[in-house]
TORRO-905745 format. One record per residue (C-alpha): x, y, z; residue in one letter. Coordinates in steps of 0.2 Angstrom, whole numbers, padded with zeros to 4 digits, always signed. Last residue first. Layout:
! residues N
XYZa ...
//
This chain:
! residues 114
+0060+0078+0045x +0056+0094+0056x +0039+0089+0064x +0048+0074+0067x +0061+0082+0078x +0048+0090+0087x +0039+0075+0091x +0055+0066+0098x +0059+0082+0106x +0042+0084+0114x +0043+0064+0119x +0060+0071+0128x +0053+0085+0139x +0036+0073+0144x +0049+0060+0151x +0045+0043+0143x +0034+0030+0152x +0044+0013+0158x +0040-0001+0149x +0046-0018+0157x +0064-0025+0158x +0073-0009+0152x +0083-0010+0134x +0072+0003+0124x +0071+0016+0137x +0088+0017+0144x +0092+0018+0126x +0080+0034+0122x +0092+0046+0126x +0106+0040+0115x +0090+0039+0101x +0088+0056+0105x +0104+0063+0101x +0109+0050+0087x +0092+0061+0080x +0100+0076+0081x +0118+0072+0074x +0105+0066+0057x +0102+0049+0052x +0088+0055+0041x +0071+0046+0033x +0078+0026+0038x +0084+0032+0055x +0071+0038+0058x +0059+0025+0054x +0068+0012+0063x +0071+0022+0079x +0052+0026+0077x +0047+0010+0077x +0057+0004+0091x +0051+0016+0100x +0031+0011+0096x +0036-0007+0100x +0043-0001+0117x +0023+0006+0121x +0017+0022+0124x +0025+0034+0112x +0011+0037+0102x +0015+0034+0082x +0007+0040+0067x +0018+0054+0063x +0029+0042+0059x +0021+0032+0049x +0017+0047+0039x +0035+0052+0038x +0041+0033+0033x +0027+0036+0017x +0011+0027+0018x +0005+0013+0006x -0009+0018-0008x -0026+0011-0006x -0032-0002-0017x -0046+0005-0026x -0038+0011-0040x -0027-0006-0042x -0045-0015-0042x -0051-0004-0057x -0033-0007-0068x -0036-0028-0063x -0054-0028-0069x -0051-0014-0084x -0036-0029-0090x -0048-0045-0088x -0060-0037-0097x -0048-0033-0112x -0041-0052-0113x -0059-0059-0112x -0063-0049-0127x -0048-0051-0135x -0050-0071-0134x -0069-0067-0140x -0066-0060-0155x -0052-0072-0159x -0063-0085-0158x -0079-0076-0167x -0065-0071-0180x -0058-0089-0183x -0077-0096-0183x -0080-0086-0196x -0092-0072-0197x -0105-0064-0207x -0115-0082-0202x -0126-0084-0221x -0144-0090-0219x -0148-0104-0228x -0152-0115-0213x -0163-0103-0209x -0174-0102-0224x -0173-0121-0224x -0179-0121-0205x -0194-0109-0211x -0202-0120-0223x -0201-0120-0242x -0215-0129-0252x 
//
């Protein structure tokens, strides 16, 4: 009489062990891709010079340089070499010393205008 473990051990597998391999390297391969594309959606994207820009206070010597950088980096214009010959007293001083309010609302139109 015929018991259940010969009935199994009968049973043909519909697959070779080449195709469950290669089934399961493709697998892997395609998860690992929709992992990396989903974490690239989430990663959020870097700002432009402009944004930076419009990000900035003017209340520290870091935040001038900054926007001396960004400027100039956007648009080298007569304007800005304007403002930035204003701002040199500013930048080089021993200590921070607070802007004029006539010439932060130049530096803020001017990047209004960029």
């Amino acid at each position: 009489m015929e018991t259940i473990n010969d009935i199994i051990d009968y049973m043909p597998n519909p697959f070779s062990k080449i195709e469950i391999i290669l089934f399961t390297i493709f697998s892997t391969i395609l998860l690992l891709l929709s992992i990396k594309v989903f974490l690239n959606l989430l990663k959020p994207k870097p700002k432009s010079d402009k944004e930076k820009l419009l990000e900035l206070t003017f209340n520290t010597k870091e935040s001038l340089f900054k926007f001396t950088k960004l400027a100039r980096s956007i648009n080298n214009s007569q304007a800005l070499q304007e403002i930035l010959k204003e701002l040199e007293p500013y930048l080089y001083k021993k200590g921070y010393k607070t802007l004029p309010k006539e010439l932060e609302n130049r530096i803020k139109e001017y990047i209004k205008n960029v």
